[in-house]
C-alpha positions as CSV (number, residue, x, y, z in Angstrom):
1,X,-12.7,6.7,-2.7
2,X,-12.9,9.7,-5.1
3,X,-11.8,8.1,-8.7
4,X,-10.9,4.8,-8.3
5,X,-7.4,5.9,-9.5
6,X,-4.5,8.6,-8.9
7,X,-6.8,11.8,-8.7
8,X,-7.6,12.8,-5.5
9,X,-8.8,15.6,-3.7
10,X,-6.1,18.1,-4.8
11,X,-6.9,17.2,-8.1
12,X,-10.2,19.1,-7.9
13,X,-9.6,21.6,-5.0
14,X,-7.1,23.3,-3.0
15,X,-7.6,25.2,0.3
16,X,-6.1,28.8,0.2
17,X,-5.3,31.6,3.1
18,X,-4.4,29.4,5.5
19,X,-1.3,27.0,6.3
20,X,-1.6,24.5,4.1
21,X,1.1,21.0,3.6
22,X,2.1,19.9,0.2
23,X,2.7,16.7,0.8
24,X,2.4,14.1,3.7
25,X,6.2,14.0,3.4
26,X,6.1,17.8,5.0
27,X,5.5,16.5,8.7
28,X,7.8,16.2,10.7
29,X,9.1,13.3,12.1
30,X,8.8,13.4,15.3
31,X,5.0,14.5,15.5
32,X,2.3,12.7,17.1
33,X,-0.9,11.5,15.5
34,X,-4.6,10.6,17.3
35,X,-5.2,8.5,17.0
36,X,-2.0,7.0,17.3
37,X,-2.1,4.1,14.5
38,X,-1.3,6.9,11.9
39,X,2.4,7.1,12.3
40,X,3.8,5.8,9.4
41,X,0.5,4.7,8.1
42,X,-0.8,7.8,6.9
43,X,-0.5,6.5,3.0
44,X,-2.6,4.0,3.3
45,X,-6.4,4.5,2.3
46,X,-9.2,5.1,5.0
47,X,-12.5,3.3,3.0
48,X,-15.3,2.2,4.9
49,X,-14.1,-1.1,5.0
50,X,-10.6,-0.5,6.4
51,X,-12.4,1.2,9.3
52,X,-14.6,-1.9,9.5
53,X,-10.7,-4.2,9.8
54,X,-9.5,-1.6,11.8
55,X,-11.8,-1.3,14.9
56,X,-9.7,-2.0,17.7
57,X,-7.6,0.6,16.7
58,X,-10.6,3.3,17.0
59,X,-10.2,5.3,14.4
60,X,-13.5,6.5,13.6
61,X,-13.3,9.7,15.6
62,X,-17.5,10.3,15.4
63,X,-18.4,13.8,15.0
64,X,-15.1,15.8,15.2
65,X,-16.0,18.3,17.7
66,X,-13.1,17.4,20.7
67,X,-9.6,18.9,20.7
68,X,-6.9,16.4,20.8
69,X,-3.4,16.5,22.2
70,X,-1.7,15.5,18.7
71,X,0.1,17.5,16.0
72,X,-1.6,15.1,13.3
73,X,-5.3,14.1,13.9
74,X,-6.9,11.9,11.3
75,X,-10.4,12.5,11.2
76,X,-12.6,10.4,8.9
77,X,-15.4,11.9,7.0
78,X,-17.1,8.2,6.7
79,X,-20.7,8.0,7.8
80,X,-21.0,12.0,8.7
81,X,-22.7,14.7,6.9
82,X,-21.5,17.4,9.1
83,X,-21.5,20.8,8.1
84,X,-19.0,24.0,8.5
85,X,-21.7,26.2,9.0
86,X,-19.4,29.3,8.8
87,X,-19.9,29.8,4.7
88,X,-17.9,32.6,4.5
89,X,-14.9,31.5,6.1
90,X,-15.4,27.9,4.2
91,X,-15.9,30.5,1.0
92,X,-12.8,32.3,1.6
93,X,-10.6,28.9,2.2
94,X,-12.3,27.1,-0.6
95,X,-11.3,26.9,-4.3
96,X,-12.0,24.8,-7.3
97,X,-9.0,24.2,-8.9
98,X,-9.8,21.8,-11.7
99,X,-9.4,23.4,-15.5
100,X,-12.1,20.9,-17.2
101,X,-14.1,21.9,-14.4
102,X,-13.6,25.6,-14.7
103,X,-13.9,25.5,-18.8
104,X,-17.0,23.1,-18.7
105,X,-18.7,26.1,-16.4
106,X,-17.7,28.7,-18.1
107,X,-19.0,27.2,-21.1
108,X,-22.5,26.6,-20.0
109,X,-22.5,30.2,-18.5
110,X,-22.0,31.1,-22.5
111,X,-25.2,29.4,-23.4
112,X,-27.4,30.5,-20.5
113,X,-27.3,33.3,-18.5
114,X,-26.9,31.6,-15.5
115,X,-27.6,34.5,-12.7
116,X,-31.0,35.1,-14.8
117,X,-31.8,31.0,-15.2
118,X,-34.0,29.2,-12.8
119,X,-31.8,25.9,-11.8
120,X,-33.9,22.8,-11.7
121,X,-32.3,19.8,-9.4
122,X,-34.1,16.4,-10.7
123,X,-32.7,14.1,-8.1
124,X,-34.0,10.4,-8.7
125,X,-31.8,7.3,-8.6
126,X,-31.4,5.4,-5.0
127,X,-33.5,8.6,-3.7
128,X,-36.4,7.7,-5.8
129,X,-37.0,3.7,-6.6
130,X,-40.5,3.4,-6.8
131,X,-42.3,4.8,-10.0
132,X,-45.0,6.2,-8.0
133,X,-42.2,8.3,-6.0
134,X,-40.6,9.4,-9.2
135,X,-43.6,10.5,-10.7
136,X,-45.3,12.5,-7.7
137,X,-41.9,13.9,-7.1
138,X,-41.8,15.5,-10.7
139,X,-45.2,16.4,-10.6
140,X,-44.5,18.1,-7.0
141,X,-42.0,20.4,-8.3
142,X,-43.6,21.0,-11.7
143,X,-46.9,22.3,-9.7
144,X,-44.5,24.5,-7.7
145,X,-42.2,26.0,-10.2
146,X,-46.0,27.1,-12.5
147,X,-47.2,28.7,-9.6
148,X,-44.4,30.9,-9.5
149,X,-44.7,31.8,-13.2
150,X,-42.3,28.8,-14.4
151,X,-44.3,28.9,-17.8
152,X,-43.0,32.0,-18.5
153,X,-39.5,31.1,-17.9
154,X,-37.0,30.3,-20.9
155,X,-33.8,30.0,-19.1
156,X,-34.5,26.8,-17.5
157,X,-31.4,24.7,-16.2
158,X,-31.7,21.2,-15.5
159,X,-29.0,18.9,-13.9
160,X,-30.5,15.7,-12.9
161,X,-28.7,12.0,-12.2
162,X,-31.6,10.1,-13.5
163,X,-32.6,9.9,-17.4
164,X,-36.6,8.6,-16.7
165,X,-36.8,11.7,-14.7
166,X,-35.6,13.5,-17.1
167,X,-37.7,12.9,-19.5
168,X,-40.7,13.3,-17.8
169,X,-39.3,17.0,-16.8
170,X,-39.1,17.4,-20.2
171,X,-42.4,16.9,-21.4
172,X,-43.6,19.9,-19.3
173,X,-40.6,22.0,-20.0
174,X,-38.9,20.6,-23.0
175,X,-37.1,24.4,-23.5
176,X,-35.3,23.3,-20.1
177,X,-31.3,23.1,-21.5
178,X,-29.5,20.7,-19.5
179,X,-26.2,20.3,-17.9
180,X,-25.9,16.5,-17.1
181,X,-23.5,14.2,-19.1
182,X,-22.3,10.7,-17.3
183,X,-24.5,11.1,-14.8
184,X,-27.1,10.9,-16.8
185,X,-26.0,8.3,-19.3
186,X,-24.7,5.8,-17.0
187,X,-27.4,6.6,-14.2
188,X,-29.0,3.3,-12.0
189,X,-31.5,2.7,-9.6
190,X,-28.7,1.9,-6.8
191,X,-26.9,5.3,-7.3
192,X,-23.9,5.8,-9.3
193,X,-22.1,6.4,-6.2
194,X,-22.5,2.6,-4.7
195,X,-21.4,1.1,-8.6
196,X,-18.0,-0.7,-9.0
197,X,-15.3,1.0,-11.4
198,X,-16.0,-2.0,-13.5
199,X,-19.7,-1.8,-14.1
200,X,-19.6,2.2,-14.1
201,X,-18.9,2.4,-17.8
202,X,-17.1,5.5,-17.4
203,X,-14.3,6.7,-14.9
204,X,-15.4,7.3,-11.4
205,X,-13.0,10.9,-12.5
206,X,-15.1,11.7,-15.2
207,X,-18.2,11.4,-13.0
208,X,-16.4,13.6,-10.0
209,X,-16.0,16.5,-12.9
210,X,-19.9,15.9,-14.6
211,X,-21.4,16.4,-10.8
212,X,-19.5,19.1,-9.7
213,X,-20.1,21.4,-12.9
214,X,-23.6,20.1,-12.2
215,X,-23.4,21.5,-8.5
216,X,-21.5,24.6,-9.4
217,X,-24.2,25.7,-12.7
218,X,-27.0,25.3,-10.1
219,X,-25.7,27.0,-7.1
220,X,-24.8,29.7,-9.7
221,X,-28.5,29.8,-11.0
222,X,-30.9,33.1,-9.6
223,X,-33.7,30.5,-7.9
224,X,-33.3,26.7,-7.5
225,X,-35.9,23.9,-7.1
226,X,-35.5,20.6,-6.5
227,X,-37.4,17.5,-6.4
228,X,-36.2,16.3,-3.2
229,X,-35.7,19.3,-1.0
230,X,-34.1,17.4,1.5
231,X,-30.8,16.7,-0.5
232,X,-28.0,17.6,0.3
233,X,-26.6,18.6,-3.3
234,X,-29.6,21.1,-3.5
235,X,-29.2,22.4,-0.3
236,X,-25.1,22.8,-0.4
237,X,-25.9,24.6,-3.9
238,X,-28.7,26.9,-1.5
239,X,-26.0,27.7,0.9
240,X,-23.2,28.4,-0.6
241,X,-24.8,30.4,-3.5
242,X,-23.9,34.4,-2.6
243,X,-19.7,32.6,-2.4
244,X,-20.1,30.7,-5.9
245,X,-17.8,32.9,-7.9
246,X,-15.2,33.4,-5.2
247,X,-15.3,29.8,-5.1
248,X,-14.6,29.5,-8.8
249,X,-12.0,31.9,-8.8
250,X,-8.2,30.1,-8.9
C-alpha cells in the first residue's frame, strides 16, 4: 500500500511518548484480537481488495469510534478520512523519521526562507480533468493571491502534482521556485496514487518521499493557498502548521 515494496510506515515515521511495539512479534501470545480473524494473520496485507475477499469476516471496522473488548484491534484506515482533531497531542506523538526526507527539507529551507515564503498548493490531476476546471481553478487562486499583494511577493513556493498547471502558474508568477520532483514528472490525469508500480516510472518510495517534503515545505510556509481549498493536503498542511518543526524534529 505505501511503496509497493519493503518500506512501510516505520520507514517514514515513528510515534514517540507513548507505548509503542517494535515489532508484531512483541505481542503476546495469548492476546485476543477484534476482530477475531487477526490471530496469526496479522502479517498479511489489509488492501482494499482483501477487505473486498474478506467480508464475511467483517473487518472493516467503519469509523473507529467504539471500544472493544480485545488486547489487539485492527482497525483499517480504507475508505476513511477521519481526523484526530487534537493537533497537539497528534504533534507531540508524531515524528518524521526519514533522513532523505529531513535533508531534502532542510535543503529547500536553504534556498527560501520558508517562514517568510507564501506556499502555493497547485492541486490538479484526478481533482481537475476538465481543462476548463484546470484553467478557472488557476485563474481563481491567481486573482486571490494579487489581491493580497502576491505581485509583490518574491518568495513564492510552489508544490503542485500536475505539470500543465504548473505551467500556467508560472506564466503569472514565473519567480515562483518549486518543490515538486516525481510528482510532477510522472504526473496523470487518473492520479499518481491509482497508477500500477509498473506504469509509475518511478518507485511508489520515491513518490511517498517527493510528496511529503512537498507537504512538510508548505505547511512550513507563513500563508498558503491552494487551488482546491477543499483538499485535504492543503488543509492537513493548514492545521498542523504552528506543530511543523516539532514534527520534524527526530
Amino acid at each position: 500500500m505505501w511503496s509497493h515494496g519493503s518500506t512501510d510506515f516505520y520507514t517514514y515515521f515513528k510515534l514517540v511518548n507513548m507505548p509503542v511495539l517494535n515489532s508484531l512479534d512483541e505481542i503476546p501470545g495469548n492476546a485476543t484480537y477484534h476482530p477475531p480473524y487477526w490471530k496469526g494473520n496479522l502479517h498479511e496485507h489489509l488492501t482494499h481488495d482483501f477487505l473486498l475477499k474478506h467480508k464475511e469476516d467483517k473487518l472493516d471496522l467503519g469509523v473507529l469510534k467504539d471500544s472493544y473488548n480485545a488486547d489487539v484491534v485492527v482497525f483499517s484506515s480504507i475508505g476513511y478520512r477521519t481526523l484526530y482533531i487534537d493537533s497537539s497531542f497528534f504533534a507531540n506523538v508524531f515524528r518524521v523519521v526519514d533522513t532523505r526526507i529531513l535533508n531534502k527539507i532542510k535543503y529547500h529551507e536553504s534556498q527560501k526562507q520558508l517562514s517568510k515564503s507564501w506556499g502555493v498548493h497547485i492541486r490538479g490531476t484526478d481533482r481537475a480533468k476538465r481543462l476548463l476546471r484546470r484553467l478557472n481553478s488557476i485563474q481563481s487562486i491567481v486573482l486571490g493571491f494579487t489581491s493580497m499583494g502576491g505581485m509583490n511577493q518574491n518568495n513564492i513556493v510552489a508544490v503542485s502534482d500536475d505539470r500543465e498547471q504548473l505551467e500556467i502558474w508560472k506564466r503569472y508568477y514565473p519567480q515562483s521556485y518549486i518543490v515538486s520532483e516525481h510528482s510532477v514528472k510522472y504526473n496523470s490525469v487518473e492520479g499518481n496514487h491509482h497508477i500500477s508500480k509498473e506504469n509509475l516510472q518511478v518507485t511508489k518510495d520515491d513518490m511517498n518521499v517527493d510528496s511529503l517534503v512537498d507537504f512538510f515545505v508548505l505547511a512550513k510556509c507563513e500563508r498558503m493557498f491552494s487551488t482546491m481549498k477543499d483538499s485535504r493536503f492543503f488543509q492537513e498542511a493548514l492545521r498542523l502548521h504552528p506543530y511543523v518543526d516539532i514534527i520534524l524534529s527526530k
